[in-house]
LUMLOMAR-841613 format. One record per residue: residue in one letter; residue number from 1; z, x, y of N, C-alpha, C, O, CB in turn. Coordinates in steps of 0.05 Angstrom, whole numbers. Glycine has a CB too. Layout:
<rs>
   r     k       nZ       nX       nY      caZ      caX      caY       cZ       cX       cY       oZ       oX       oY      cbZ      cbX      cbY
   a   NUM        Z        X        Y        Z        X        Y        Z        X        Y        Z        X        Y        Z        X        Y
...
</rs>
This chain:
<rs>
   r     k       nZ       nX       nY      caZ      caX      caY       cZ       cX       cY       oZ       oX       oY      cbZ      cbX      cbY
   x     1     -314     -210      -33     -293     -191      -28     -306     -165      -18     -326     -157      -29     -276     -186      -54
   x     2     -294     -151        4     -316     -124       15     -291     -108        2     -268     -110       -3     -328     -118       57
   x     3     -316      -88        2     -302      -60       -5     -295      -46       15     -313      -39       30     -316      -42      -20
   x     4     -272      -40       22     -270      -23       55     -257        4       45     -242       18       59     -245      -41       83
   x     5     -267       11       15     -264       51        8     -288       59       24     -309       47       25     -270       66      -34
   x     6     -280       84       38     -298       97       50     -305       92       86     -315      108      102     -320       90       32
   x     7     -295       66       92     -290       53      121     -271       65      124     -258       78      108     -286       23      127
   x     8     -267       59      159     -250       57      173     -232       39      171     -243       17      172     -258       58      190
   x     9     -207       38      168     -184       11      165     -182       -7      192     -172        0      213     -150       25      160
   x    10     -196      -38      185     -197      -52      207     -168      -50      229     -150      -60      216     -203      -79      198
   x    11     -161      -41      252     -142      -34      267     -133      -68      272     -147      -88      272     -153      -14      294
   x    12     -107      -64      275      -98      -89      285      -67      -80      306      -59      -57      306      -91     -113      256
   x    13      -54     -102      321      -25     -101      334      -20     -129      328      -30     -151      334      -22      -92      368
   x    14        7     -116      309       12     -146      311       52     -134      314       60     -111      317       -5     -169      273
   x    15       72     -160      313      107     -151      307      105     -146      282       93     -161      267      133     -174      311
   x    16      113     -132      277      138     -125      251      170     -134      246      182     -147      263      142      -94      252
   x    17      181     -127      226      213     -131      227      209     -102      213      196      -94      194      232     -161      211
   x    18      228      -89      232      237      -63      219      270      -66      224      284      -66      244      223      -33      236
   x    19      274      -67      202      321      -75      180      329      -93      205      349      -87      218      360      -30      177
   x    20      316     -111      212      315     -131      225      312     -141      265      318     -160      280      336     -138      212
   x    21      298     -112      270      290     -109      296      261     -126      296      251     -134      275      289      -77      304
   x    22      249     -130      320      226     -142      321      208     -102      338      217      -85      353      229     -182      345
   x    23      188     -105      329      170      -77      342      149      -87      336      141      -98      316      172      -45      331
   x    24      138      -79      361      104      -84      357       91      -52      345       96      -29      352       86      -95      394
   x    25       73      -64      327       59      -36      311       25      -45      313       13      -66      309       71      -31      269
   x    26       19      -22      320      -10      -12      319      -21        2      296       -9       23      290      -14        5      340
   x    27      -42       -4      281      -44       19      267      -58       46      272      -64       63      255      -50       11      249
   x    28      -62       46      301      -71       65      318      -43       91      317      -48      115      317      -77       47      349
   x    29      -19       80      317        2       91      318       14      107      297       33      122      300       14       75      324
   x    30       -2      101      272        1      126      249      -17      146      240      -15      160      221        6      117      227
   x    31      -36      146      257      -66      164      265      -42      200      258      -21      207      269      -84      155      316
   x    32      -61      214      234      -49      229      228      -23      223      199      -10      238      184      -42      235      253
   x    33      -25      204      201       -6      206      178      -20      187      148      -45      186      145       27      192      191
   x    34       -6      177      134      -22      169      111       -5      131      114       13      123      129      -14      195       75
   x    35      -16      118       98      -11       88      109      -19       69       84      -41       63       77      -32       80      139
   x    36       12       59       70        5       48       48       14       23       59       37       16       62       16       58       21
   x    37       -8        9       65       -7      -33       69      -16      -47       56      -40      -49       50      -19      -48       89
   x    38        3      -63       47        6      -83       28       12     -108       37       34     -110       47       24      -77       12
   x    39       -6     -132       35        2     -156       29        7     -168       12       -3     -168      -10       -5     -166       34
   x    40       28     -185       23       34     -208       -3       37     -244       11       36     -254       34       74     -197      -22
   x    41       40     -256      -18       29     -290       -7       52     -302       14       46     -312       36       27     -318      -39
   x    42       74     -300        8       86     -313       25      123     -302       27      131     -291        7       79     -344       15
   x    43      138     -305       46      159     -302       41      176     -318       32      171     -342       33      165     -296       54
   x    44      204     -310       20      215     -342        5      198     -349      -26      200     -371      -38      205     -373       31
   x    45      186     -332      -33      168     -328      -63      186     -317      -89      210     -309      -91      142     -302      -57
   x    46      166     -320     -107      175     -300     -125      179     -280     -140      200     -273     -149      176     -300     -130
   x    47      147     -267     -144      141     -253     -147      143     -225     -123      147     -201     -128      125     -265     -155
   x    48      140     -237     -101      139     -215      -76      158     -209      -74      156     -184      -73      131     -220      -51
   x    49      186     -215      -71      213     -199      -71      214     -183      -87      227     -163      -80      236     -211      -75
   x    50      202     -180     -116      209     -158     -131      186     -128     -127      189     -105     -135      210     -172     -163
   x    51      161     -141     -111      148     -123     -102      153     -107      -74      144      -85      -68      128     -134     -102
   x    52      173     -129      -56      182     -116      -37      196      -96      -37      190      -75      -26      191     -127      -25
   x    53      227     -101      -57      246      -86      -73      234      -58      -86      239      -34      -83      255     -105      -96
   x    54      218      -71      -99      198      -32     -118      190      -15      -97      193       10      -96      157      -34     -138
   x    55      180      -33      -80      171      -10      -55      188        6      -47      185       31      -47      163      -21      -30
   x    56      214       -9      -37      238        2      -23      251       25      -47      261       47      -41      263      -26      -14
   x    57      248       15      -72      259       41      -85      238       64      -88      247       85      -98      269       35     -114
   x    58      215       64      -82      208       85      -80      198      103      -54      185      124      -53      195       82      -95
   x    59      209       84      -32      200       87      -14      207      122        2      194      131       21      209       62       -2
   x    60      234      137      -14      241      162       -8      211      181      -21      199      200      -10      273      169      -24
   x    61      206      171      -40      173      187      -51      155      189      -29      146      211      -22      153      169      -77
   x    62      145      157      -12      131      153        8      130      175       23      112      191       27      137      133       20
   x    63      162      175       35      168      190       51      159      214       53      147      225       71      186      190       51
   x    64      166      220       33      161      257       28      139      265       28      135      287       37      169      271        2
   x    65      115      246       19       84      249       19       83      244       47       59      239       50       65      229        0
   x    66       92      243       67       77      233       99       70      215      100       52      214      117       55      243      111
   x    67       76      188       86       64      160       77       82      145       92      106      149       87       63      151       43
   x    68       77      126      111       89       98      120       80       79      101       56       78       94       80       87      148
   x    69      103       60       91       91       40       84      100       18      105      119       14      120       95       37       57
   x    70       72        2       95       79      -31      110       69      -57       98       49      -62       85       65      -33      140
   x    71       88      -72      104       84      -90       88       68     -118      107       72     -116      131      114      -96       73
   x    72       51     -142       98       41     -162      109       45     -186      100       48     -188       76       19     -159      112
   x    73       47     -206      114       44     -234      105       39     -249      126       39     -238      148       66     -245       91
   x    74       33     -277      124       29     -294      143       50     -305      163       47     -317      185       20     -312      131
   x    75       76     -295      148       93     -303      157      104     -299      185      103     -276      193      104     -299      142
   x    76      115     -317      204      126     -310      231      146     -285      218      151     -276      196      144     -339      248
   x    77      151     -282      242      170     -247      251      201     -264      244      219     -254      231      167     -230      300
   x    78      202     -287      254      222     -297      246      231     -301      213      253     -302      203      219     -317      260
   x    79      218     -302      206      210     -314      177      220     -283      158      234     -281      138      168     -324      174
   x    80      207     -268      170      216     -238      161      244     -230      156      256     -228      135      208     -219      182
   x    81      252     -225      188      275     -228      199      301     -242      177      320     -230      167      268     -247      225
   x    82      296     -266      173      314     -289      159      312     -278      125      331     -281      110      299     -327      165
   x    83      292     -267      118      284     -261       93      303     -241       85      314     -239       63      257     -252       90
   x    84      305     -222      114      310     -188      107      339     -195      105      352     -177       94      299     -159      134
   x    85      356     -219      115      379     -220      120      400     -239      100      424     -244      103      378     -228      146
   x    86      381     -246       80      375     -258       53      397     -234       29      388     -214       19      332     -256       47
   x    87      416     -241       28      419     -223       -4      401     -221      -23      387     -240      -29      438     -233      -20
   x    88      398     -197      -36      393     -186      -61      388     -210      -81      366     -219      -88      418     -168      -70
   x    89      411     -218      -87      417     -243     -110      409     -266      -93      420     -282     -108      453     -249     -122
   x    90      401     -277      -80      394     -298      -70      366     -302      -64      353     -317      -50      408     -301      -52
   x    91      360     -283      -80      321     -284      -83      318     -265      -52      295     -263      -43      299     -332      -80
   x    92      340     -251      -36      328     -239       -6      314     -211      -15      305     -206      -38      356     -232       21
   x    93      313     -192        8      297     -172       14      316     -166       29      307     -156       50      270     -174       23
   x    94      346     -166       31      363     -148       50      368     -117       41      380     -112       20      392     -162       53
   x    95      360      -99       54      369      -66       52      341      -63       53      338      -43       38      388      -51       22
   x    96      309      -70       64      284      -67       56      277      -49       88      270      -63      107      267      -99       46
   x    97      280      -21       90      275       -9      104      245        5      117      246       25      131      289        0       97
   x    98      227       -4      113      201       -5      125      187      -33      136      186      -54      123      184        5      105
   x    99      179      -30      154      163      -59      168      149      -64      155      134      -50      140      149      -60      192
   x   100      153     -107      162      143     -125      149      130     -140      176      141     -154      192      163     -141      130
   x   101       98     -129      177       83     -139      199       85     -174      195       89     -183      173       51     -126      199
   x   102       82     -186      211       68     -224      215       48     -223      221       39     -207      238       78     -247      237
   x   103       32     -241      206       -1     -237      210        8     -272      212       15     -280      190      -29     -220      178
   x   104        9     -288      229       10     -305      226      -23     -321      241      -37     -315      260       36     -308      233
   x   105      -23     -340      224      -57     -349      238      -71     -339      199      -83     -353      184      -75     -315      280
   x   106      -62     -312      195      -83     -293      180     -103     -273      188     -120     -263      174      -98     -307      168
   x   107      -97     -270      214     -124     -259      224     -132     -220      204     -153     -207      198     -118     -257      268
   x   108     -103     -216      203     -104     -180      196     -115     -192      160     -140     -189      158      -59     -154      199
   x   109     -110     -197      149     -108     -210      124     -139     -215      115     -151     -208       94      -90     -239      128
   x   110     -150     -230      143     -184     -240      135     -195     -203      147     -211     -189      135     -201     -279      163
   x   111     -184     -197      166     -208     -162      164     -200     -159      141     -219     -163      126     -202     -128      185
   x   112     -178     -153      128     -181     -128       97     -197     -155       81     -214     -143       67     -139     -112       74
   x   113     -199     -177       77     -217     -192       72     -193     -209       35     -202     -222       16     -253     -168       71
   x   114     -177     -203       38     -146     -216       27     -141     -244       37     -118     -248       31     -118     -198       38
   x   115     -152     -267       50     -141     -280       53     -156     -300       43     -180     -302       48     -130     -278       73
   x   116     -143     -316       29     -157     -338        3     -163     -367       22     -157     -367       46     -127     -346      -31
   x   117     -171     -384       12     -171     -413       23     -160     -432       26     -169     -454       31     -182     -423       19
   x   118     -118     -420       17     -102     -429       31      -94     -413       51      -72     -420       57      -84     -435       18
   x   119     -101     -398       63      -91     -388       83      -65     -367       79      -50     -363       98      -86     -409       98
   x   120      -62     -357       59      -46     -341       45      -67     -313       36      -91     -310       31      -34     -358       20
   x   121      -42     -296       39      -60     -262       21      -57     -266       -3      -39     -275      -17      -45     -228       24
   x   122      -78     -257       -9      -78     -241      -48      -57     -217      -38      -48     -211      -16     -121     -221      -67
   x   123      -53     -208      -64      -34     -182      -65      -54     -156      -64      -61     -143      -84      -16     -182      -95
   x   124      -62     -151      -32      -86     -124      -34      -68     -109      -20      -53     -117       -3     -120     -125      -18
   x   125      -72      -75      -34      -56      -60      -26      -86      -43      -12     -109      -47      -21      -33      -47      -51
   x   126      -82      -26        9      -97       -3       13      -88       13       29      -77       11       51     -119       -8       20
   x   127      -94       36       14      -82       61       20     -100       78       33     -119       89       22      -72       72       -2
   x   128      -89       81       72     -107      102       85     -101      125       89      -78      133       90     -115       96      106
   x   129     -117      134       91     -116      164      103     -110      180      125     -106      165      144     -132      172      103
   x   130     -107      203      130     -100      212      158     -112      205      183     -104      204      206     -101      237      158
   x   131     -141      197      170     -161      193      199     -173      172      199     -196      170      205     -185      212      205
   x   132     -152      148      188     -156      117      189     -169      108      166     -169       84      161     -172      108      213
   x   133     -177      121      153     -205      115      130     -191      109      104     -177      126       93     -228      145      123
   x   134     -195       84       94     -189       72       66     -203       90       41     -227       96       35     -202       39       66
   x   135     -180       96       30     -188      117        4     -183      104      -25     -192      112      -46     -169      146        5
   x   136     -169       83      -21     -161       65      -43     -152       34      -45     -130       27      -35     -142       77      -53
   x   137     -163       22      -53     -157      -12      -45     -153      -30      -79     -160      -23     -101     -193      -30      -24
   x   138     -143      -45      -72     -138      -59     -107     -122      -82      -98     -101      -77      -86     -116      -37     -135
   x   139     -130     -107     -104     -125     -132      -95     -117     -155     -126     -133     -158     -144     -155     -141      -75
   x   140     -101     -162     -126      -83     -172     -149      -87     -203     -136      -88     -210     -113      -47     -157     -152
   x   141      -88     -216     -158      -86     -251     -151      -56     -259     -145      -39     -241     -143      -97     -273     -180
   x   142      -51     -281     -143      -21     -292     -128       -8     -290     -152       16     -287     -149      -18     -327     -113
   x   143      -16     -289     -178       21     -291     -201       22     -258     -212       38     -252     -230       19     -320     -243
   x   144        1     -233     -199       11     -220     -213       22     -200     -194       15     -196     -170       -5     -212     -233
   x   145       40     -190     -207       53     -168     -183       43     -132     -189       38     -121     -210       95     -170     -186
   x   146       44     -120     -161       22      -87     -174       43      -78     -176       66      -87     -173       -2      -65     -155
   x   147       30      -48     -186       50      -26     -197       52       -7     -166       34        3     -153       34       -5     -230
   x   148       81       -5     -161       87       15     -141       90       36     -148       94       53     -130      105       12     -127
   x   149       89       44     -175       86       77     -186       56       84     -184       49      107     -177       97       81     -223
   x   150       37       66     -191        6       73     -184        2       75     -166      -16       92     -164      -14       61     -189
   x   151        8       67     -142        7       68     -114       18      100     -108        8      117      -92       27       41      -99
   x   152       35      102     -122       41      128     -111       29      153     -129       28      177     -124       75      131     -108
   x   153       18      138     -154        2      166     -164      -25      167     -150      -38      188     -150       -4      167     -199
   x   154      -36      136     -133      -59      150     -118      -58      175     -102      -71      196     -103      -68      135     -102
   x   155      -34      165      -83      -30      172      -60      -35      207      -62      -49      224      -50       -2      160      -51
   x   156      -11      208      -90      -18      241     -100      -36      255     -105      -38      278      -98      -12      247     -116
   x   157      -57      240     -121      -79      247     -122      -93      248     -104     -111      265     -109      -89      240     -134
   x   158      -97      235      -77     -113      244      -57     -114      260      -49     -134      272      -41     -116      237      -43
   x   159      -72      274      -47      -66      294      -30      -82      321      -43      -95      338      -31      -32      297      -28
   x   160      -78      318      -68      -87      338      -90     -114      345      -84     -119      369      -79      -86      327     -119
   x   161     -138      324      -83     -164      325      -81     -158      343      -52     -165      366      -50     -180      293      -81
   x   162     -146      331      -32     -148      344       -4     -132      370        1     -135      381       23     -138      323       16
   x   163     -119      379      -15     -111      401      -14     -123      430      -27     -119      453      -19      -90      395      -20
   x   164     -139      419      -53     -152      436      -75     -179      430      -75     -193      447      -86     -140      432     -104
   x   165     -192      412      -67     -224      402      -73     -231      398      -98     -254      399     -106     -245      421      -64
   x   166     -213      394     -111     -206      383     -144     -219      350     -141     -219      334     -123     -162      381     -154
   x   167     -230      350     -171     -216      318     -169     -205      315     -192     -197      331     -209     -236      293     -164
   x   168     -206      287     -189     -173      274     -214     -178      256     -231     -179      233     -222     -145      256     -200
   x   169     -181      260     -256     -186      253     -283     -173      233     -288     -154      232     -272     -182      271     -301
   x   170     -173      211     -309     -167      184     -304     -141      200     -316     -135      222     -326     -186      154     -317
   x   171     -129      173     -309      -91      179     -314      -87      204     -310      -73      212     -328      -76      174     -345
   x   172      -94      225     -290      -82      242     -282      -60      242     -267      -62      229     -246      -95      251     -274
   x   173      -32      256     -273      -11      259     -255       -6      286     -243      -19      307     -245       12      251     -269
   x   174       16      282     -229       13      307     -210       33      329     -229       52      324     -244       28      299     -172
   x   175       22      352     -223       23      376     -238        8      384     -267       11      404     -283       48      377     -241
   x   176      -17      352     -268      -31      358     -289      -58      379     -281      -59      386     -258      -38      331     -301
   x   177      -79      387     -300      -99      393     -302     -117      374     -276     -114      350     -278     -104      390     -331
   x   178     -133      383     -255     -158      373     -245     -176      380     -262     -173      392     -284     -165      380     -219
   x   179     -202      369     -245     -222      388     -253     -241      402     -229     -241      390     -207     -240      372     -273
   x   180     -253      423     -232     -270      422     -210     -301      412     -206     -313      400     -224     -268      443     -204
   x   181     -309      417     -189     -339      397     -183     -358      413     -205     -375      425     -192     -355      398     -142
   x   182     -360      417     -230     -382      434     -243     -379      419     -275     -360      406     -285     -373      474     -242
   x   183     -405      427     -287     -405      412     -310     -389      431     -334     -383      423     -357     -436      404     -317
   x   184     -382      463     -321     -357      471     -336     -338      465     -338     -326      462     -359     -350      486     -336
   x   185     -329      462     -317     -304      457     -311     -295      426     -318     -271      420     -320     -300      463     -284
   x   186     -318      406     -322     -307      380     -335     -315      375     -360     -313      353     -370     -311      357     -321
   x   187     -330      400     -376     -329      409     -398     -306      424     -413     -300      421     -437     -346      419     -399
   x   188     -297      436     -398     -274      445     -405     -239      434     -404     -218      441     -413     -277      464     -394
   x   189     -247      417     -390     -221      389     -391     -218      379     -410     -198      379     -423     -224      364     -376
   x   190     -250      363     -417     -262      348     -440     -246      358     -466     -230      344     -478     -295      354     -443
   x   191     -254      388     -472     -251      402     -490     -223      413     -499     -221      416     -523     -266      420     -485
   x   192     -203      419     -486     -181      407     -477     -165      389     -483     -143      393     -494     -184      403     -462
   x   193     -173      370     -478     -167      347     -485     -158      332     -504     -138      318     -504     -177      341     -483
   x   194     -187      337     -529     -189      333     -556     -173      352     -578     -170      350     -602     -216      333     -560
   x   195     -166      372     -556     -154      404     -580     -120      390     -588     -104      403     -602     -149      451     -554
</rs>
């Protein structure tokens, strides 16, 4: 499994379904903004509808941070398409308003390095940065599903690190305590802490 924190996010073009249009997306095309992509194993699943769904409810948070999200699978554009047009109650992904790229083949799937030896993704999320560069990655096996609230407390915390030159203390949330780069200042967290 490679680590791609600290890389550049392998670029790809592939279709999307955006609320059931077909668009071709680059990820050249969110240069400047922030870019939470996520794959999952397959469409027509079970676990992944309820991860598609979490996304979409938090997807007004995304928003507000400057964050696109996008979603991946192996699946044809068609396959998307038919999914998104799927009721709620019928196991669908209808009302799911951010693109669901087709990586069909696998090819985007094998760069982030997600794609197992069925030819399916693990559940790897990674979250880039303004200037393409992976700042956070975390890859889940096929039965478990991630947390879309951690996804978005990274996201915060990066902004935080990049706005203050702070950094961020485990389970830190936003409007908590950083610390800064000195052995006072994460002495004094420490200390803090325990009071």
């Amino acid at each position: 499994m490679s680590v791609l924190v600290g890389k550049k996010a392998p670029v790809f073009k592939a279709t999307a379904v955006y609320e059931g249009e077909f668009k071709t997306v680059h990820l050249d095309d969110y240069n400047g903004k922030y870019v939470v992509l996520f794959f999952y194993p397959l469409d027509f699943t079970f676990v992944c509808p309820t991860e598609l769904h979490a996304f979409q409810e938090k997807l007004q948070d995304f928003n507000r941070l400057g964050a696109t999200v996008l979603a991946c699978s192996v699946d044809s554009h068609f396959s998307h398409k038919a999914w998104i047009e799927t009721p709620k109650e019928k196991g669908g992904i209808q009302g799911i308003q951010y693109g669901i790229i087709s990586d069909l083949g696998g090819k985007i799937a094998k760069d982030y390095d997600v794609l197992n030896e069925d030819g399916i993704a693990y559940r790897g999320l990674f979250l880039i940065d303004q200037q393409g560069v992976v700042r956070h990655q975390v890859v889940n096996d096929l039965p478990l599903g991630r947390s879309v609230t951690e996804c978005l407390r990274m996201l915060e915390a990066l902004q935080h690190v990049e706005k203050h030159g702070e950094v961020c203390p485990a389970d830190w949330n936003k409007n908590q305590a950083a610390i800064q780069t000195t052995q006072a200042s994460v002495s004094a967290y420490l200390a803090n802490k325990t009071a």
